[in-house]
N, C-alpha and C positions, 0 to 999 in steps of 0.2 A: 645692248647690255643692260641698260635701264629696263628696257622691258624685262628682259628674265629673270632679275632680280627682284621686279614686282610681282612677278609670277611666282617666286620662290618662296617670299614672303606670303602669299594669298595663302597656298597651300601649307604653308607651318602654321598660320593663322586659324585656319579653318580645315585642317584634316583630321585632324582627333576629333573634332566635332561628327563629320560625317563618317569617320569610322565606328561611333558609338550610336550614331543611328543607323546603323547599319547592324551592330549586335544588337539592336534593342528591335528593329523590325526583326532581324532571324527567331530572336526570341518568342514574340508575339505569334511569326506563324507559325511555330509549335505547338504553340500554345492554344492551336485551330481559330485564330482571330480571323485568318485570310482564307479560310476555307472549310472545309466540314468535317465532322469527329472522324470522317473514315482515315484523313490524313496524321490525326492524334499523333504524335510519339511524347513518350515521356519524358520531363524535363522538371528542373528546380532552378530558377531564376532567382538568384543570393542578392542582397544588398551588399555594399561596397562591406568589407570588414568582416564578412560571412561566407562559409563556405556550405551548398547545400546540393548534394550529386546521389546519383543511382536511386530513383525513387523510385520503391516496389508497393505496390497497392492489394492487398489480400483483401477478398469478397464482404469482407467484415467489415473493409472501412479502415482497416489498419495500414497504415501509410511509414512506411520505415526509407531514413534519407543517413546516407551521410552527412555529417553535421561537422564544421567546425567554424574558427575564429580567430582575428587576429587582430591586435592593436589594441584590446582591451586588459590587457593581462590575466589572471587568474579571474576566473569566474563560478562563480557556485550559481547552476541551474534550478529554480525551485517550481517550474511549473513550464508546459508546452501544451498547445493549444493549434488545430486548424478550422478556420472559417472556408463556405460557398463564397460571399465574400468580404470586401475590404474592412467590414465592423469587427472587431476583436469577438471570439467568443465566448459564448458564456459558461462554457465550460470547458476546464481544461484537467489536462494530468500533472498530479502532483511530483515533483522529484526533487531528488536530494544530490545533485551531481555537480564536483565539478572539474574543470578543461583548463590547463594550462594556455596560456596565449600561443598559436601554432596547431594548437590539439584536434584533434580529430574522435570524434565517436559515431555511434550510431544511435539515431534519437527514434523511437513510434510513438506517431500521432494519431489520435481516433480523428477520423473525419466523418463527414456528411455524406453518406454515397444516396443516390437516388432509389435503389435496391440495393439488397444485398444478392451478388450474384456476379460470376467472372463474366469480366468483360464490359462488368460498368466505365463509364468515363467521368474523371473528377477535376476542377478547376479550380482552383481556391489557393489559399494564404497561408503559412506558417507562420507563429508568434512561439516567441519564447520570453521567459519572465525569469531574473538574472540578477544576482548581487556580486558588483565588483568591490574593490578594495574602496572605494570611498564612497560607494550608492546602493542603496538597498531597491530592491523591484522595480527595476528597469523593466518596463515593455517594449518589447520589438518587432515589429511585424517583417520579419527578415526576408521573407522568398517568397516566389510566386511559383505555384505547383502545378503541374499538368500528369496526370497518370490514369491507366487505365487497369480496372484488378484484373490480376492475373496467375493468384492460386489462393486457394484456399486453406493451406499453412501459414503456419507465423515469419510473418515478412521478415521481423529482424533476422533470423536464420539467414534466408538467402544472402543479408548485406556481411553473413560474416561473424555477426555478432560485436562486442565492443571493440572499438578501436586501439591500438595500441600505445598510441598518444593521451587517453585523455587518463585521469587522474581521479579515479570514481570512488566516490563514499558510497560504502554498500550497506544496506541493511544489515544487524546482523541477529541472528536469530539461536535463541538460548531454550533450550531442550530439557526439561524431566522427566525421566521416566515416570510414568503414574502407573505402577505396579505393585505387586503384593510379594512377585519373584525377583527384583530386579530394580538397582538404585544408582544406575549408570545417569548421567549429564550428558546431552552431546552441543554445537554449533556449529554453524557454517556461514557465509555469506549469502545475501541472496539482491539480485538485479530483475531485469527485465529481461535478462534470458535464464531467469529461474534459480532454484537453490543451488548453489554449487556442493563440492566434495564435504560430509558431513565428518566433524570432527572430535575425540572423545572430550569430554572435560574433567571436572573434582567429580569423584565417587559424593551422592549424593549421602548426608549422616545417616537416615532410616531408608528402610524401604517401604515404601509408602505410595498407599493408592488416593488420588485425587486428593493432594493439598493444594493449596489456592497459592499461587504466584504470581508475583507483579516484578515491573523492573522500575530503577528510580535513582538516574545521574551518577550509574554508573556501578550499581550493584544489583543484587538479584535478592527476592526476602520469598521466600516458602514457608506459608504457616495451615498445620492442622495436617491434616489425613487421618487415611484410615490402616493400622498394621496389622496382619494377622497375628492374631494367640493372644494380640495386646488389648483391639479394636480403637476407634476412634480417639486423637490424641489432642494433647494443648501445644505440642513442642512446635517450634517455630527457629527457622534456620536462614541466615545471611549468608553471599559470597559476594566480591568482587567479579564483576564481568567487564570483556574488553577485545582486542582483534586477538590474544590468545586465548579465548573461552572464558568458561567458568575456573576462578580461582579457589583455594580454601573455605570452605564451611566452617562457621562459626554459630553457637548457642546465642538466640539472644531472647526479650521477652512474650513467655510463652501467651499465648490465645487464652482468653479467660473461660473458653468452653471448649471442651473436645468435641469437634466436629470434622466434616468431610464435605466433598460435593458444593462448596460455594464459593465465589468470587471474592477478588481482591483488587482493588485499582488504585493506581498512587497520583497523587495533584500535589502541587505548590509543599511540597514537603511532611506530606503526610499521605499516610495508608489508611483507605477505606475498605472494610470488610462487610461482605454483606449473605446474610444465609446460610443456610448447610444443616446437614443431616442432622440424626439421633436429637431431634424434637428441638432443633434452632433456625426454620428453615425464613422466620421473620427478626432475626438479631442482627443486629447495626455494632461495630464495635470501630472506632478510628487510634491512630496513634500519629506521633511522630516517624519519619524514616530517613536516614542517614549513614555515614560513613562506619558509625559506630554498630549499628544498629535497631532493633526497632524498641522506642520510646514507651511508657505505661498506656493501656491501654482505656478509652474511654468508651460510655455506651453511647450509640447514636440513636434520631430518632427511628422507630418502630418501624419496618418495614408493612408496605400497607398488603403485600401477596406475601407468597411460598416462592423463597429462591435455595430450589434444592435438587437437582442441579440449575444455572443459568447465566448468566455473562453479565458483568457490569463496567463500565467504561467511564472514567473523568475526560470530561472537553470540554475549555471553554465557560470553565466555574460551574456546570452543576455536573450531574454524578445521573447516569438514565443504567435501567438494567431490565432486562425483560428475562423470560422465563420458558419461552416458546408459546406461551398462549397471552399475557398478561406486560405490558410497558410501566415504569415509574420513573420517575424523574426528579429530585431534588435538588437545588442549588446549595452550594460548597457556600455560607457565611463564615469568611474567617476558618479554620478550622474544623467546624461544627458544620450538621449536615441540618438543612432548610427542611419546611413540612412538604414531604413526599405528595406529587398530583402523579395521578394516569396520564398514559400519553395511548397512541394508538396501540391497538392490538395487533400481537402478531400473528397472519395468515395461516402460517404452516398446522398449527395446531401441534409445534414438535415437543410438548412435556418438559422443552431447557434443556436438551439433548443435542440440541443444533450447534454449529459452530458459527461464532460472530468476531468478527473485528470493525475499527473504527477507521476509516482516513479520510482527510481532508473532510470534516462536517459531513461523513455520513457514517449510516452503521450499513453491515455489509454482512449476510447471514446464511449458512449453506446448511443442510439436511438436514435430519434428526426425526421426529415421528418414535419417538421413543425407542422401542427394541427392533421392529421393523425396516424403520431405515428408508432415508429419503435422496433424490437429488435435486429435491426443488432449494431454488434459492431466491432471497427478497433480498431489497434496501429502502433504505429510507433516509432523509435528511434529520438531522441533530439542529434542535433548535432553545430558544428560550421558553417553548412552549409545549418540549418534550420531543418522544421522536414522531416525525410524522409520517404521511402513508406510505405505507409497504409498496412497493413494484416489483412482481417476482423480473427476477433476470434470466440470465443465461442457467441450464441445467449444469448441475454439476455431472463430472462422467460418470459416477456410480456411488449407488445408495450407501447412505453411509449415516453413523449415530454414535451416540455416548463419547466416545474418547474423542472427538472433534470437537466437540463441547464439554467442558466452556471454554479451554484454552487453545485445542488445537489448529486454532486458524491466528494467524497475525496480518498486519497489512504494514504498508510502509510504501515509498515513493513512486504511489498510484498504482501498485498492485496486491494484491491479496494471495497470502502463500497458506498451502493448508496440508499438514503434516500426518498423513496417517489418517486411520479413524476404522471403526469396526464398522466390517464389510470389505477394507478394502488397506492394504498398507501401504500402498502406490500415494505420492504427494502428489498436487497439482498445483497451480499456481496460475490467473489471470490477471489481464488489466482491471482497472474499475475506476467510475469517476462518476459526476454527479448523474451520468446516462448509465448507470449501472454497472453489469457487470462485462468485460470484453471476452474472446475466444480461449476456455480452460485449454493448458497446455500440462503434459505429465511433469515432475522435473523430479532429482533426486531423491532416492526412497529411502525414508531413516526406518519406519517401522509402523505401528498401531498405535501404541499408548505411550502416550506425551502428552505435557501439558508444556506449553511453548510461550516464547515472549521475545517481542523486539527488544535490542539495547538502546 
């Protein structure tokens, strides 16, 4: 009796032990540890508190997993990242997502593939980067991955797409028509399986070709264009933006030049204006921007090129804008804009016809070449030293100019959404991160001419 009692005890002692080395050998020879990639099968190896299943691997590198969590509570997602191996990498995708504790989504990783090509085999690590309710950017190297690509579409498709447990902040994406026939507003939401169903907003007050819009904590400011029978104007118009659209348009202080064709970008509570047609294409003008509307307006310094059409961006205290041939770059002192330096030039040779957005410390640039029409696309990293070298990336699917630029591309939680553009009124939308640009996918079609903005 003594004996089987000691026996009973060995074995509660020490059987969870050998049962978990027993999951953790099964795992390994998955994971082709005990034998050769012919035996490969796919798998995702979670840490305790993680949920990570059905990994599909697309020839791209694009790694889409089931994803969820538990014991942490609410979590807002801000970045996901896969390493070859155990070192964190050094680049990862931005996002803005978050997962109720229990929740479930669908997450895609860019990985390292050896080639790009079906049938490669990939080994490596999943990290995710995570603010719960009491800690800001947690890192976690959560799972160990085994997959082999196995189609040449977009992974997250096959898993499904989002899950219906998790609780997503989506982008959301605020539409002007830039017409001379036509003064519609439209939005919609957009993720990483692209724009969804596009929706109307407030009738825009004129009808109005290419005025310069920015968005800024929670409203939308449209200043200048151009209207027919009237020509280029100083009027300048505010609304409220939010998950119901654009709200009511309000008058507020006009542009001190009637112009058309240039940028506008908003920082630390002020709007910076820069360029534009009918003999302004180097005027710098800033104000205040708020709930009210927009503030008296001041001259800034001289811009050192012609921004007429071209893109300009606040990140990070200074203010860079290029033109499709030409970079400058200025830092934001206080209010006031710093003396303008060069930064590198841009490749394309597109005349500020291109379409650009910004995410995560890079800028991100598709077509243009003036009336002809391009689908080369560049980036580059945003620095203190201006932007620096171009990489062309991935081709965009077809040529395309002017209404894409300056506004019709936005970016947001490590993808780039691009609405329209002449050549083509089909939107596309890809991944993108400091290795550029990921595989263009079609998504939702509003139209041609729009000038666009994330809220």
């Amino acid at each position: 009796m003594a004996r089987l009692q000691s026996a009973m005890e060995y074995l509660m002692t020490y059987g969870w032990a050998i049962l978990i080395i027993a999951v953790v050998l099964g795992a390994l020879y998955q994971l082709g540890i005990f034998g050769s990639s012919a035996t490969l099968q796919s798998s995702c190896l979670s840490d305790p508190g993680f949920l990570c299943g059905n990994p599909i691997l697309n020839s791209s590198g694009y790694l889409a997993v089931k994803f969820g969590e538990i014991g942490l509570g609410t979590i807002t997602i801000t970045s996901i990242g896969c390493s070859a191996n155990s070192t964190a990498p050094s680049s990862t995708l931005s996002m803005n997502s978050r997962i109720g504790n229990g929740g479930t989504t669908v997450l895609q990783f860019s990985c390292p593939l050896s080639k790009n090509a079906i049938g490669v085999d990939f080994k490596g690590y999943l990290w995710v980067t995570y603010n719960t309710q009491y800690q800001n950017g947690v890192i976690d190297r959560f799972a160990i991955v085994t997959a082999r690509s196995s189609t040449n579409g977009n992974a997250t498709n096959a898993l499904g797409g989002i899950g219906s447990a998790i609780f997503a902040i989506p982008n959301y994406i605020y539409c002007v028509v830039s017409s001379s026939i036509s003064s519609g507003t439209f939005y919609a939401t957009a993720n990483s399986q692209g724009i969804a169903t596009w929706n109307s907003g407030t009738t825009n007050p004129l009808t109005t070709l290419e005025p310069a819009c920015a968005t800024y904590n929670g409203d939308i400011y449209c200043v200048g264009g151009y209207v027919n029978g009237v020509g280029y104007i100083t009027s300048t118009y505010y609304a409220p933006i939010g998950t119901t659209g654009i709200g009511s348009w309000s008058a507020t202080t006009p542009y001190p030049v009637a112009t058309a064709y240039f940028n506008c970008a908003t920082y630390n509570g002020y709007i910076y204006c820069v360029g534009g047609a009918n003999g302004f294409s180097n005027k710098v003008y800033y104000a205040t921007v708020g709930p009210t509307g927009i503030g008296s307006w001041t001259a800034g310094t001289t811009y050192p090129g012609s921004l007429a059409p071209g893109n300009c961006f606040a990140y990070n205290g200074y203010l860079y804008c290029e033109n499709g041939v030409d970079t400058y770059y200025a830092p934001i002192v206080g209010p006031a804009l710093g003396s303008w330096s060069a930064g590198e030039s841009y490749p394309g040779g597109s005349g500020g016809y291109n379409g650009c957005a910004v995410n995560n410390g890079y800028i991100y640039c598709i077509g243009g070449t003036s009336y002809g029409g391009s689908s080369a696309t560049y980036y580059a990293p945003l620095t203190s030293t201006g932007i620096g070298t171009w990489i062309a990336g991935t081709s965009y699917p077809v040529n395309t100019y002017f209404n894409q630029g300056p506004n019709g591309c936005v970016a947001g939680q490590g993808y780039m959404y691009c609405v329209g553009g002449t050549g083509s009124s089909t939107s596309y939308y890809a991944p993108v991160s400091s290795s550029g640009f990921g595989a263009w996918s079609a998504t939702t079609t509003l139209g041609s001419q729009y000038t666009c903005q994330t809220g």
